[in-house]
C-alpha positions as CSV (number, residue, x, y, z in Angstrom):
1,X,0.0,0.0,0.0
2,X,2.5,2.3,0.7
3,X,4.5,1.9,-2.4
4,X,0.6,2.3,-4.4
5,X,0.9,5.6,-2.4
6,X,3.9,7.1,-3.2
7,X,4.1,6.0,-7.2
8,X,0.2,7.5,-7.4
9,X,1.2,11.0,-5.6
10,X,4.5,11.4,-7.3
11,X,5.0,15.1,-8.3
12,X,5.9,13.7,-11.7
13,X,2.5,12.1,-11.9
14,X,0.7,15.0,-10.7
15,X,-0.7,16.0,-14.4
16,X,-2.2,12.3,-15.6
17,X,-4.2,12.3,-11.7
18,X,-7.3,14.8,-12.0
19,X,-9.1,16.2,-9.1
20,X,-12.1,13.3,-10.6
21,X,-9.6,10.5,-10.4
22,X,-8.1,11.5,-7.3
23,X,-11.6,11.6,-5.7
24,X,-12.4,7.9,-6.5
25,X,-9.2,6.9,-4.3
26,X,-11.3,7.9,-0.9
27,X,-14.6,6.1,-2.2
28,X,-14.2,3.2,-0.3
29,X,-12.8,5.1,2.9
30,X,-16.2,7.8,2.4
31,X,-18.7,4.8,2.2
32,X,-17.0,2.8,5.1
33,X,-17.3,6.5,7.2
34,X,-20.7,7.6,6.0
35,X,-22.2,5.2,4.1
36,X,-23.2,4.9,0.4
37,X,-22.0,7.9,-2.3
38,X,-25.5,9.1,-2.8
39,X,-26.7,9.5,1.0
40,X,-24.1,12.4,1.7
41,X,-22.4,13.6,-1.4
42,X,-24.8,13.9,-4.5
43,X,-27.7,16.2,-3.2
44,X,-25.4,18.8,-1.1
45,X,-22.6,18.9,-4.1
46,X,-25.4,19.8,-6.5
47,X,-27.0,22.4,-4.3
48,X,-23.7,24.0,-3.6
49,X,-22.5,23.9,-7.4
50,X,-26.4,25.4,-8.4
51,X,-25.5,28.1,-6.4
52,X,-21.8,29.3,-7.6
53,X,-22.6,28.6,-11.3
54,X,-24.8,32.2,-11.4
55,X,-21.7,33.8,-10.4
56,X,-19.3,32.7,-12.6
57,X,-19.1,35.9,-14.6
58,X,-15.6,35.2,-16.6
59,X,-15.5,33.2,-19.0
60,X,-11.3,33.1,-18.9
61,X,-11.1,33.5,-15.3
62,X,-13.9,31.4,-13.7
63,X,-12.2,30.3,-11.0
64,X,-11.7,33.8,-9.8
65,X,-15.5,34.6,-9.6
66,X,-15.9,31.8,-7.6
67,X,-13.1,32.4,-4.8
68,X,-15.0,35.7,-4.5
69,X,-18.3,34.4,-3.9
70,X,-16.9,31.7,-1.6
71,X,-15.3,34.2,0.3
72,X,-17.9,36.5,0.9
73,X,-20.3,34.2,1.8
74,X,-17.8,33.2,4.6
75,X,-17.8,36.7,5.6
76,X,-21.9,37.0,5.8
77,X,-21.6,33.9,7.7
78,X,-19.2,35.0,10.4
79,X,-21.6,38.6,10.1
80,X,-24.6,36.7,10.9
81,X,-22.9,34.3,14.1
82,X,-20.9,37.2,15.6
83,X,-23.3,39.9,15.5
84,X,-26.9,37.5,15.9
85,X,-28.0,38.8,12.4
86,X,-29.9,35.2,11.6
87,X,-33.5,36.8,11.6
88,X,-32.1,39.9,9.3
89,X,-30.2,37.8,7.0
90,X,-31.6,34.8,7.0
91,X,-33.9,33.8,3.5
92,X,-36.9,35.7,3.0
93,X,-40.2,33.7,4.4
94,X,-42.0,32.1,1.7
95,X,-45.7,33.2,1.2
96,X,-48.4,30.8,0.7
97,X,-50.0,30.9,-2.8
98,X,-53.3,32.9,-3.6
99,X,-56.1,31.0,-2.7
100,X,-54.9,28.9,0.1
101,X,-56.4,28.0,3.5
102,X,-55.3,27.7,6.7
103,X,-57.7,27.7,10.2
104,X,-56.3,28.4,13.6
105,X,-56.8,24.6,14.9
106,X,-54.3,23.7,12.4
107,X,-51.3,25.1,13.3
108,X,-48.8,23.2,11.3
109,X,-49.9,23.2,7.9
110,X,-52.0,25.1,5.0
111,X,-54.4,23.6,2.2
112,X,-53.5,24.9,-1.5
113,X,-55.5,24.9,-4.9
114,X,-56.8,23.6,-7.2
115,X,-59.9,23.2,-4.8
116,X,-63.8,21.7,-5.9
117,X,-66.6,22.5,-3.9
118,X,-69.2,19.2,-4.0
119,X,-72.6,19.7,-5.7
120,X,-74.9,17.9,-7.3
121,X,-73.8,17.7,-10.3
122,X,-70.1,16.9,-9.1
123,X,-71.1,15.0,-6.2
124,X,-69.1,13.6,-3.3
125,X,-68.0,10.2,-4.1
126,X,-70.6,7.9,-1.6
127,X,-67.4,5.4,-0.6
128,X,-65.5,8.4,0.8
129,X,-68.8,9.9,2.4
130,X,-69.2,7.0,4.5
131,X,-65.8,7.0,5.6
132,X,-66.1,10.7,6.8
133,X,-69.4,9.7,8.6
134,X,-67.5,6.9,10.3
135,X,-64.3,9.7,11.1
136,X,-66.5,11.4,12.3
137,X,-68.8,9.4,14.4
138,X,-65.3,8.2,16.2
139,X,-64.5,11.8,16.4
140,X,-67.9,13.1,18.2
141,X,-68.2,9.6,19.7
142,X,-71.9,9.2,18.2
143,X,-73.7,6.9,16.2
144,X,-73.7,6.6,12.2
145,X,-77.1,7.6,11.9
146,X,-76.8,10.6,14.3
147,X,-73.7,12.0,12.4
148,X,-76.1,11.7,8.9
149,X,-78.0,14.4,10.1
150,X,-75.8,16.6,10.0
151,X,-73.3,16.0,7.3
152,X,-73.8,17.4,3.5
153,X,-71.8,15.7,1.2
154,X,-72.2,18.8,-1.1
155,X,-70.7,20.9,1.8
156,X,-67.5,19.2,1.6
157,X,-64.3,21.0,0.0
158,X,-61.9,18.9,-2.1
159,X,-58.4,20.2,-2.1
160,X,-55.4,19.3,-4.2
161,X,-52.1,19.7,-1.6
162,X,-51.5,20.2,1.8
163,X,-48.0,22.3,2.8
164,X,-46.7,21.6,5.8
165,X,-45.4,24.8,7.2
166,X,-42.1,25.8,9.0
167,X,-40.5,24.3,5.8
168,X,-42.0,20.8,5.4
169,X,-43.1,18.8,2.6
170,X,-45.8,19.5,-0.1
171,X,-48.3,16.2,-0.5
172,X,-50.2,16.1,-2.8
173,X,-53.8,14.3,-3.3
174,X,-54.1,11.3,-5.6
175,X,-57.6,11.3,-7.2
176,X,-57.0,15.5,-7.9
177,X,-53.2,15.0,-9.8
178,X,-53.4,13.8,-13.2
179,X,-52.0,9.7,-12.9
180,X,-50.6,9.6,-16.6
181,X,-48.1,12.1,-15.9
182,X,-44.6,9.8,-15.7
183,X,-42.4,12.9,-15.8
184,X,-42.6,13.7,-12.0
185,X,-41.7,12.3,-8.7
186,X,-44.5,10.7,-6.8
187,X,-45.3,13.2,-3.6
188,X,-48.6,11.4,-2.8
189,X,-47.4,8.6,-0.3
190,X,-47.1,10.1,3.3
191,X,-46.0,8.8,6.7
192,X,-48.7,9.6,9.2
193,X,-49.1,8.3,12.9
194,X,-52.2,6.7,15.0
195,X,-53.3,5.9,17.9
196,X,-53.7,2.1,18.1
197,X,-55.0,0.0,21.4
198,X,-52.2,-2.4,22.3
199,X,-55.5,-4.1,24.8
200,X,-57.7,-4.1,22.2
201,X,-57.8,-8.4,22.2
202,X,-58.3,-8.0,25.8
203,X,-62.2,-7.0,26.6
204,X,-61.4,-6.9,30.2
205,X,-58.6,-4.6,30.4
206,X,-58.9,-0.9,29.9
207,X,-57.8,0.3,26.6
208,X,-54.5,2.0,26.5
209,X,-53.2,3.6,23.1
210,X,-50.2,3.8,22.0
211,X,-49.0,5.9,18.4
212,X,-48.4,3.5,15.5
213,X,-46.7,4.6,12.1
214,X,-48.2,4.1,9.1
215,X,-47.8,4.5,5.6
216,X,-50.1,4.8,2.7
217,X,-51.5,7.0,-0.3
218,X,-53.0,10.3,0.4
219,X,-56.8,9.7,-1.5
220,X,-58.2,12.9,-0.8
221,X,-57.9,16.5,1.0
222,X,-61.2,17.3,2.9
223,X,-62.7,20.0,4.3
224,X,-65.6,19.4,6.7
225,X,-67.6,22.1,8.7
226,X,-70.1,20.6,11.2
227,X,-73.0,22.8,11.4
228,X,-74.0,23.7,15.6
229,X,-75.9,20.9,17.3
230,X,-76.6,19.6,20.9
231,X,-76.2,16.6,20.4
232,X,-72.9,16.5,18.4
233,X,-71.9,19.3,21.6
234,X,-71.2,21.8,18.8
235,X,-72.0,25.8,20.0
236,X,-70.9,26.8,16.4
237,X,-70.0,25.7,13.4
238,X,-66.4,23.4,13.7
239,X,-64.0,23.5,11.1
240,X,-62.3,20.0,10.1
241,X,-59.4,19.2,7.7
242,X,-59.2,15.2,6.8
243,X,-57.2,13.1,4.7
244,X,-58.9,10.3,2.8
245,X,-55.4,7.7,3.2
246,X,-55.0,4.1,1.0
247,X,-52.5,2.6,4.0
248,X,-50.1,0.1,2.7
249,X,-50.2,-3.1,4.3
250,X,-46.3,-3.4,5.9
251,X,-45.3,-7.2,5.5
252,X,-41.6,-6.4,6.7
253,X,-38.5,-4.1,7.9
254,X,-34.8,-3.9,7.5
255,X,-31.9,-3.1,10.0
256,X,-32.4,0.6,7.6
257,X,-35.5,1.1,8.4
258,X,-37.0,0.1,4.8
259,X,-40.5,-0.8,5.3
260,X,-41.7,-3.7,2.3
261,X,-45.1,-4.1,1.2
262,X,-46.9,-6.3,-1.7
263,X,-50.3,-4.8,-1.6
264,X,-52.4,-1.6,-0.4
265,X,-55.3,-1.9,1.9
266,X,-58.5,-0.1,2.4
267,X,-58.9,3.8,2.3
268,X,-59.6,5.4,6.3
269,X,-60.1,8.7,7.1
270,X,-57.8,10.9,9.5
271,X,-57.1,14.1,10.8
272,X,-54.5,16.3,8.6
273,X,-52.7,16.4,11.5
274,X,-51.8,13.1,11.7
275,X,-49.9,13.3,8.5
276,X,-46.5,14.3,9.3
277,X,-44.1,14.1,5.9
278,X,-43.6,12.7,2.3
279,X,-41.8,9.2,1.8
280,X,-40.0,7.4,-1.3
281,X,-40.7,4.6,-2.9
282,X,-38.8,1.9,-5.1
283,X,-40.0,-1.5,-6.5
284,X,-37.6,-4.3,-5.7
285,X,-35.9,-6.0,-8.8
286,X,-38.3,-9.1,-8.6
287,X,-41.2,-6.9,-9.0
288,X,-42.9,-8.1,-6.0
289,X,-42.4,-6.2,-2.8
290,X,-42.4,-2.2,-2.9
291,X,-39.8,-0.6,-0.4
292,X,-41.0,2.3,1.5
293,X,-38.1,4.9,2.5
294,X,-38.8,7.1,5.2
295,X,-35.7,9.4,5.4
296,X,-37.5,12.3,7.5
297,X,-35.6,10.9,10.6
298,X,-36.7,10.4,14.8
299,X,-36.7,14.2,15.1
300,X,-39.5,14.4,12.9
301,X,-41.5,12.1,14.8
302,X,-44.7,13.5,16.5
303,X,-44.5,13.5,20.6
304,X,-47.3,12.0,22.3
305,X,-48.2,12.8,25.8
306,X,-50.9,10.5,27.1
307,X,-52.1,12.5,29.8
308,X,-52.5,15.7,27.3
């Protein structure tokens, strides 16, 4: 090895060994430190190239235009630590786009268009309508026939994506994207969290629930406004946003947390916030398991307080 060393950084072999050539020599020490090429290099090498290519302004002297910008940058940097200048300097907050909706009871995420307002002559679909009803007989712990009543089907809003705010992920709804569209990633499989009884085979012990993750396909976006009514304990009107979620049924996991599933199970109905991120997806080379890959992290797991 150490002769391989000393013939392959010879001076006198300094102009057959190319900054590209050179890099593949610490390819197997990288991946043995950090793990495959494409979990830590790719994405932040692109980013960081996206942004110096704008300021390249010499044609001749490129590399000049970027030690410039690399250096000030630095300097704006070391501004913005020494002197606290984050909220000053820091990128501009995003606005929402015309047209979207957000309602003070969800805090952590806004609706945006393409919206369609139910009628008669574009009617709710009835297998979703029941599943509302259901979500929301759970939800005002009443009967079926009670929460009929009161529930419209052509008072229900449709909606196409659902931001999550602070700078989380756009999800989009299934049945409002167009499904013949192969140029585009997939943003319509989410991870989202419930609360499942652990004594639920147990009629004699007390239930206690515990949050589960799940996965599945975000159906449909929402929006339901219970109208005021004794007996659903509603003074005014209440404002709900639901997703309409295909979960995938989870056969098996890896050491990388890669969840595999063959199939997709019924469609349930949940509260928007339940839904916490996007995931990936890839289909396994026999073509019969898909591999969900959830690379949001723990930190970006809900907390759940059982006595709150």
């Amino acid at each position: 090895m150490k002769n391989y060393i000393t013939n392959t950084y010879s001076p006198k072999r300094l102009s057959t060994c190319p900054l590209t050539i050179h890099v593949l020599l610490h390819i197997a020490d990288g991946i043995e430190a950090a793990g495959p090429v494409w979990a830590y290099w790719t994405f932040p090498m692109e980013r960081f190239c996206g942004r110096l290519q704008p300021y390249i302004k010499s044609r001749r002297y490129p590399f000049a235009s970027i030690d410039g910008h690399v250096v000030a940058m630095a300097q704006l940097s070391i501004a913005k630590v020494t002197h606290s200048l984050d909220l000053r300097l820091g990128p501009p907050k995003l606005d929402l786009a015309n047209g979207a909706f957000q309602h003070p009871s969800y805090t952590t995420c806004a609706l945006l268009p393409p919206r369609r307002l139910c009628s008669d002559a574009s009617p709710l679909d009835p297998k979703l309508a029941r599943k509302i009803i259901t979500c929301l007989a759970t939800r005002y712990n009443q009967e079926v026939a009670i929460i009929k009543k009161y529930f419209n089907p052509n008072d229900v809003e449709l909606w196409a994506k659902v931001q999550r705010l602070e700078g989380g992920d756009q999800m989009l709804a299934s049945s409002m994207m167009n499904a013949d569209t192969d140029d585009r990633r997939d943003a319509t499989y989410v991870r989202y969290v419930l609360l499942a009884d652990i004594n639920a085979k147990y009629k004699r012990i007390a239930p206690r629930f515990e949050p589960v993750t799940v996965y599945g396909q975000l159906q449909h976006i929402c929006v339901v406004k219970p109208p005021p009514a004794p007996e659903l304990k509603l003074k005014k009107e209440d404002t709900l946003i639901l997703a309409a979620v295909r979960r995938c049924e989870i056969e098996a996991k890896n050491d990388l947390d890669m969840h595999y599933y063959r199939k997709e199970g019924g469609i349930e109905v949940v509260d928007m916030s339940t839904i916490q991120c996007l995931v990936g997806r890839l289909q396994t080379t026999d073509k019969k398991h898909w591999v969900v890959i959830d690379r949001s992290g723990d930190l970006a797991r809900p907390y759940y307080d059982p006595d709150d």
